[in-house]
VMD Tcl script that draws the C-alpha trace (Angstrom):
set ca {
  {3.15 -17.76 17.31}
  {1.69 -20.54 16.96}
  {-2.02 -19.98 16.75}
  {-4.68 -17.87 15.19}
  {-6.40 -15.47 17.90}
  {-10.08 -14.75 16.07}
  {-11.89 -11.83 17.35}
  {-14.75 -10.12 16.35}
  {-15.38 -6.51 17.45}
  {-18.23 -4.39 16.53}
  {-17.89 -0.65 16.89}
  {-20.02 2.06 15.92}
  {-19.65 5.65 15.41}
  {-21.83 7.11 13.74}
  {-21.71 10.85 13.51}
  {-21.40 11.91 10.20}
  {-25.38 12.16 8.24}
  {-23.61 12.95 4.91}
  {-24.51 10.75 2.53}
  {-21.65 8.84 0.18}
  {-22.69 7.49 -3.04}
  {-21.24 4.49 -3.41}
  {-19.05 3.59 -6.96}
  {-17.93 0.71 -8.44}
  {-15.62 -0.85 -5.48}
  {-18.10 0.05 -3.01}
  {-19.22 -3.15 -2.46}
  {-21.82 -2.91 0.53}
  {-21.95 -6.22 1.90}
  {-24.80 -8.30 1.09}
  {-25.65 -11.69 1.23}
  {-25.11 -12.16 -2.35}
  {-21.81 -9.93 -2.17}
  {-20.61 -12.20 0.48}
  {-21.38 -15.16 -1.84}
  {-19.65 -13.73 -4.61}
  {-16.47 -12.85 -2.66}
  {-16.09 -15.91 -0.95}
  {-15.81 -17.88 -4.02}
  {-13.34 -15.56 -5.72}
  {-10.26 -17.17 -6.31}
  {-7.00 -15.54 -5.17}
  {-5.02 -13.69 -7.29}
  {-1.07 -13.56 -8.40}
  {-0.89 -11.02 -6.02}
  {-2.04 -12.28 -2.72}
  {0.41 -14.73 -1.30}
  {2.69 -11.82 0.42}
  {5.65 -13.60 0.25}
  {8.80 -11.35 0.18}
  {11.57 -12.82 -1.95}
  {12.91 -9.42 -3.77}
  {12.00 -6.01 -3.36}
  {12.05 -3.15 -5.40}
  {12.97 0.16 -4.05}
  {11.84 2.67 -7.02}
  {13.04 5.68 -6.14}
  {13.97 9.41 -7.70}
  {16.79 10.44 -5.58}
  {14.45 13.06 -3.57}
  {14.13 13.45 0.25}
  {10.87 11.29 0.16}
  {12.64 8.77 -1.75}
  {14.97 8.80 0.90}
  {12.16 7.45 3.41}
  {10.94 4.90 0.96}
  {14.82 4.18 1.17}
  {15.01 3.54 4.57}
  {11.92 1.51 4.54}
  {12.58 -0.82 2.01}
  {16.12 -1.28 3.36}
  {14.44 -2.49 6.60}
  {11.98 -4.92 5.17}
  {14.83 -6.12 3.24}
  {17.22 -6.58 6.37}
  {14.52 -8.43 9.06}
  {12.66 -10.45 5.01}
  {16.18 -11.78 4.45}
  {14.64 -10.96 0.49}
  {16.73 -10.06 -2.36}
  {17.44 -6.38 -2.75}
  {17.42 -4.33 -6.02}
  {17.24 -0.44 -5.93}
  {16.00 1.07 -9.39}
  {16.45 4.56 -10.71}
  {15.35 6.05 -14.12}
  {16.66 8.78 -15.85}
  {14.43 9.96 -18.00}
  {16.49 12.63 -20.61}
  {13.63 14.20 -21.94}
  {12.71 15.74 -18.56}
  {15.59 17.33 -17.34}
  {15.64 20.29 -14.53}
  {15.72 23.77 -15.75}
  {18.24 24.90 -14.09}
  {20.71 23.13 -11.43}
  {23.95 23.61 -9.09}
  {25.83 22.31 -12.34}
  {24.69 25.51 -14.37}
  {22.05 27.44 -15.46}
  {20.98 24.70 -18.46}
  {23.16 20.69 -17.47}
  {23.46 18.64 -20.21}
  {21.30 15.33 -20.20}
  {25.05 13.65 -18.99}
  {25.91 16.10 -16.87}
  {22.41 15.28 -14.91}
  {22.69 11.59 -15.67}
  {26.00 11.93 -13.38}
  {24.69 13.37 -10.74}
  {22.04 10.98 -10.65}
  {24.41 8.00 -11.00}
  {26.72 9.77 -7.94}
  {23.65 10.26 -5.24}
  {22.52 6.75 -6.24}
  {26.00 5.39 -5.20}
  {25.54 7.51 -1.96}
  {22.16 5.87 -1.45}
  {23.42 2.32 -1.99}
  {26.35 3.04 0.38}
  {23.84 3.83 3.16}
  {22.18 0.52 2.46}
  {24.59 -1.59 2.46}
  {25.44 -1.17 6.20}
  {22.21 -3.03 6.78}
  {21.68 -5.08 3.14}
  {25.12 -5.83 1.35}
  {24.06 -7.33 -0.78}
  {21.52 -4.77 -2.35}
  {21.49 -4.43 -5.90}
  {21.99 -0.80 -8.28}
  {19.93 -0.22 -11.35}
  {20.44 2.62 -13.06}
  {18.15 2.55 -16.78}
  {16.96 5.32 -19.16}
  {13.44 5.85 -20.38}
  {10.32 6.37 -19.35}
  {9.92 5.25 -15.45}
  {6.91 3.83 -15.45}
  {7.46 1.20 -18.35}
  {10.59 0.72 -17.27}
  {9.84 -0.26 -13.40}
  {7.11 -2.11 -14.46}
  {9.06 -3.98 -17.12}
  {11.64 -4.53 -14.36}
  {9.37 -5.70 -11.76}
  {7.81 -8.16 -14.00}
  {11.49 -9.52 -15.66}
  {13.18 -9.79 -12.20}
  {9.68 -11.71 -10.66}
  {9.67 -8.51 -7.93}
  {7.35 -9.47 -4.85}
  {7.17 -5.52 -3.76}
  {7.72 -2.76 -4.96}
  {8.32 0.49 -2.70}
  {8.10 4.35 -3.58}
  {7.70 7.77 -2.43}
  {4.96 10.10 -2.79}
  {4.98 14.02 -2.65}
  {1.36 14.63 -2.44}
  {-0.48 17.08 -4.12}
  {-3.98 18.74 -4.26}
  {-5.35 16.43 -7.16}
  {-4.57 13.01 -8.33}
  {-2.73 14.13 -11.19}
  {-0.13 15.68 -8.79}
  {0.13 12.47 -6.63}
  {3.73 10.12 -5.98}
  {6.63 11.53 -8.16}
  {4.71 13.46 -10.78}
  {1.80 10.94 -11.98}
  {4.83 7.76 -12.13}
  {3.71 6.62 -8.85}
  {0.19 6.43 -9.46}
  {0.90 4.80 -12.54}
  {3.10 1.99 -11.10}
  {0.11 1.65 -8.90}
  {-2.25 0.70 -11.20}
  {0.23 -1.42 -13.50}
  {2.11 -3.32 -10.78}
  {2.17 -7.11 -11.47}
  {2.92 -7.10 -7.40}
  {1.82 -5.20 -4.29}
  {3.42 -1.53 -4.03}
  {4.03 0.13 -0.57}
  {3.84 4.04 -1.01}
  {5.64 6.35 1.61}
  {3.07 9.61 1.68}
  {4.20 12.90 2.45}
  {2.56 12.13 6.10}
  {4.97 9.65 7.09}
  {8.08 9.93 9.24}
  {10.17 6.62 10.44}
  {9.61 4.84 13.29}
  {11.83 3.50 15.03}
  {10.35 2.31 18.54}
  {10.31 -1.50 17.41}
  {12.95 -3.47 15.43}
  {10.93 -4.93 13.55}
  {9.35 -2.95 10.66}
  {5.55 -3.26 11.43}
  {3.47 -4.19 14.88}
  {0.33 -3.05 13.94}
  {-1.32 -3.79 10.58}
  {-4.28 -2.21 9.23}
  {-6.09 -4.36 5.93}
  {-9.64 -2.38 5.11}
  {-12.07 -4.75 3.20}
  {-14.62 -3.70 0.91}
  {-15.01 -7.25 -0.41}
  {-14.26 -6.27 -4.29}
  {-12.27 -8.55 -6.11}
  {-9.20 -7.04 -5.07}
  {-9.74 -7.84 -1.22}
  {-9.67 -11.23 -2.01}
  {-6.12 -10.42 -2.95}
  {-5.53 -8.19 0.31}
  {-6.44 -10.15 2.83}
  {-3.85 -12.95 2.45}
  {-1.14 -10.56 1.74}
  {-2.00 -9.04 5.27}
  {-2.18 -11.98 6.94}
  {1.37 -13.14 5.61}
  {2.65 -10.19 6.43}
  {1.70 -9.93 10.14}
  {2.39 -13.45 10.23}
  {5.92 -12.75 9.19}
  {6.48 -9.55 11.46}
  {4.79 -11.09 14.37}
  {2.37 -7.84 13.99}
  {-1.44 -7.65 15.07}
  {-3.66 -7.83 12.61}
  {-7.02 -5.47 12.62}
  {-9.86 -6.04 9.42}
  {-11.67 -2.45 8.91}
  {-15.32 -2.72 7.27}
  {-16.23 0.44 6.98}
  {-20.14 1.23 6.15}
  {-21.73 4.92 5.22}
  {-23.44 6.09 7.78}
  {-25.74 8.25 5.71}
  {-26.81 5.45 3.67}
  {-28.33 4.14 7.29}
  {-29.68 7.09 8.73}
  {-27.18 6.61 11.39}
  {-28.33 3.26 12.39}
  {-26.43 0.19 12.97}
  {-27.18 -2.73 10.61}
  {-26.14 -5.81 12.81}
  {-27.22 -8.38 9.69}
  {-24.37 -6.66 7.59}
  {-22.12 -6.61 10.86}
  {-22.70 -10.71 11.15}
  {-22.07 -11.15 7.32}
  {-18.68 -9.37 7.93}
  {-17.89 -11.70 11.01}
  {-18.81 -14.79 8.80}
  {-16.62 -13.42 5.76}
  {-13.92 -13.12 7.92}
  {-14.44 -16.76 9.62}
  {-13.85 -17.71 6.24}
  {-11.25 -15.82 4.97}
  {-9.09 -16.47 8.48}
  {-9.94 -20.63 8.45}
  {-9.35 -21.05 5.33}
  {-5.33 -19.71 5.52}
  {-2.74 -22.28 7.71}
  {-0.92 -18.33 8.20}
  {-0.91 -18.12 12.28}
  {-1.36 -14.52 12.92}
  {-3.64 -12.63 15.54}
  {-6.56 -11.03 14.42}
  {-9.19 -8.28 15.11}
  {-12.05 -7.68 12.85}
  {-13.70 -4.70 13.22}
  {-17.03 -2.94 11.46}
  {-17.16 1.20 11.58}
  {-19.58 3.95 10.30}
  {-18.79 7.12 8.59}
  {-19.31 9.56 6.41}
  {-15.94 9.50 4.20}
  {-14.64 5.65 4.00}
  {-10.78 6.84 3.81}
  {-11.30 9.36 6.72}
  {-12.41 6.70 8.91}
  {-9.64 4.72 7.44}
  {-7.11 7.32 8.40}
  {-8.83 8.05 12.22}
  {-8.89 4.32 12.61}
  {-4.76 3.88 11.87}
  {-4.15 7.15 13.86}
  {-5.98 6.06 17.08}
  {-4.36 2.46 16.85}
  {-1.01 3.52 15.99}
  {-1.11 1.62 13.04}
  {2.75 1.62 11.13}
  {1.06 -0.24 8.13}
  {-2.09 0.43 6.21}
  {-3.34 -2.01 3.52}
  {-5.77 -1.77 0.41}
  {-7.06 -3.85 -2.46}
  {-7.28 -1.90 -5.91}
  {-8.80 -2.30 -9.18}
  {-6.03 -2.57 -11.16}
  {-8.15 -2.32 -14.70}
  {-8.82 1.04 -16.07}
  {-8.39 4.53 -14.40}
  {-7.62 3.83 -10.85}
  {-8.79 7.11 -9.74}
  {-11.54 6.92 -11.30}
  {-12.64 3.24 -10.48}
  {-12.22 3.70 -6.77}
  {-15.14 5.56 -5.10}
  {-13.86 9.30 -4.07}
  {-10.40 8.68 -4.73}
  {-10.31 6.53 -1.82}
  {-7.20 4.75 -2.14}
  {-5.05 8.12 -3.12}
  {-6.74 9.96 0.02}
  {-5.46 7.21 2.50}
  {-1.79 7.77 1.15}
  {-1.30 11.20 1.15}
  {-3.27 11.47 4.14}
  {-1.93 8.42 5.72}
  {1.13 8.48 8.54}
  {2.38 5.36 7.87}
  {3.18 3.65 4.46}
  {0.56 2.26 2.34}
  {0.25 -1.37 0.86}
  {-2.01 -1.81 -2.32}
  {-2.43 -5.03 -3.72}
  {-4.55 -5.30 -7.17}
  {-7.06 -7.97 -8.53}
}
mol new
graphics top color blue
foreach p $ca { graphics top sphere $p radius 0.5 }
foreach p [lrange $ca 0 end-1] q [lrange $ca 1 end] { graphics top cylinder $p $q radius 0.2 }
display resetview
């Protein structure tokens, strides 16, 4: 591909009257919003180039998908390969197939034995992939990692849960998240492999809010479906309530000019969509859009400073993963 396909396409569907009140990362487009975002300057973590991934993972059956998708980006990126697991001694099981209370090296065994079965698996597609096993804490320590080894991605697992707290290995996931010196893809507990394409994504997905950190998205998106030869779509979404259900074509056309912007100004040739939507919950119309598109990759910019849960509006970046059927890119300020 040689070109960039621009097009603009304005939907509407508003049915929802609730009204959402708007946080922090809102970021209703304005004039002056639009101002303010176009002369943001991109961040360290915005280029989407893939030169070593991380696989973080904790030896569970989610894990295992984060495995397997990892291991593909690896194989069609040509990147560098390292697979990190932590065992942490001070949270051991309470009881396991070894006996009613392991030892910390009985567990540590196991752990090293299933990682060797992991990296066997992988190396049928990556040979040259790379074993880690460390002690500690595993946030610190993937983080620390990450930023020693100059990581360009980092991919995990989540297992979901009914509050944030409960979210992507215990609260490690959500922490790596918000720490990250590089994007992190998260495999929800809504995702199952797809295999109907060889290459690892054909549809991508990159919501804008025009924060700070979606000045750090959008180039990782485009790089990305550059590289994968994937279409490209740009969700603004809008609250409906906050409109009485009406369109607002002014904030529609500041979108489109954004996006002129934000597309001209890369030399990435990808194909692009740019779309704006109404509803009542921004992540569900996140999710409906990726489900009715078949989307295999959805991507978000986060506030990496403070709480992330509690900086993002309604949890909106934790609802899209663990609601999400596909994995889920997040790329801080």
């Amino acid at each position: 591909m040689n070109h960039k396909d621009f097009s603009i396409v304005m939907t509407s569907s508003v049915r929802e009257q609730n009204v959402m009140v708007a946080g922090d990362d809102s970021h209703i487009l304005t004039k002056g919003g639009l101002s303010t975002f176009l002369q943001m300057g991109a961040s360290s973590q915005s280029t989407g180039e893939l030169r070593h991934i991380l696989l973080a993972t904790d030896l569970t059956s989610i894990s295992a998908l984060a495995a397997q998708y990892a291991t593909r980006l690896a194989e069609h990126s040509g990147a560098r390969f390292s697979v990190l697991h932590v065992f942490n001694p001070l949270r051991l099981p309470s009881s396991d197939v070894i006996g009613a209370h392991p030892t910390p090296q009985e567990v540590r065994a196991r752990d090293a034995q299933r990682l060797d079965v992991l990296l066997d698996s992988i190396r049928a597609h990556v040979p040259n992939v790379e074993k880690h096993l460390l002690d500690g804490e595993p946030t610190p320590a993937v983080i620390d990692f990450a930023t020693r080894e100059v990581v360009d991605m980092i991919v995990t697992g989540t297992h979901g849960g009914k509050s944030f707290d409960r979210l992507l290995l215990g609260s490690t996931a959500e922490a790596i998240v918000r720490k990250s010196p590089c994007p992190v893809m998260t495999i929800g507990p809504n995702v199952s492999m797809s295999m109907e394409n060889d290459k690892p994504f054909s549809h991508i997905l990159c919501a804008m809010d025009f924060g700070e950190a979606a000045k750090s998205a959008a180039p990782a998106a485009m790089h990305l479906a550059s590289k994968f030869d994937a279409d490209l779509r740009f969700l603004h979404v809008l609250p409906s309530g906050l409109y009485n259900g009406q369109r607002q074509p002014m904030v529609e056309q500041l979108f489109h000019n954004a996006m002129q912007h934000v597309i001209s100004s890369s030399d990435v040739p990808v194909k692009v969509e740019c779309a704006v939507e109404y509803g009542a919950r921004i992540s569900d119309k996140i999710l409906e859009d990726s489900l009715t598109r078949r989307t295999d990759l959805v991507i978000l910019g986060v506030r990496r400073r403070g709480n992330l849960a509690s900086r993002l509006p309604a949890g909106i970046a934790f609802q899209v993963i663990e609601g999400a059927s596909c994995p889920v890119l997040t790329v801080s300020d």
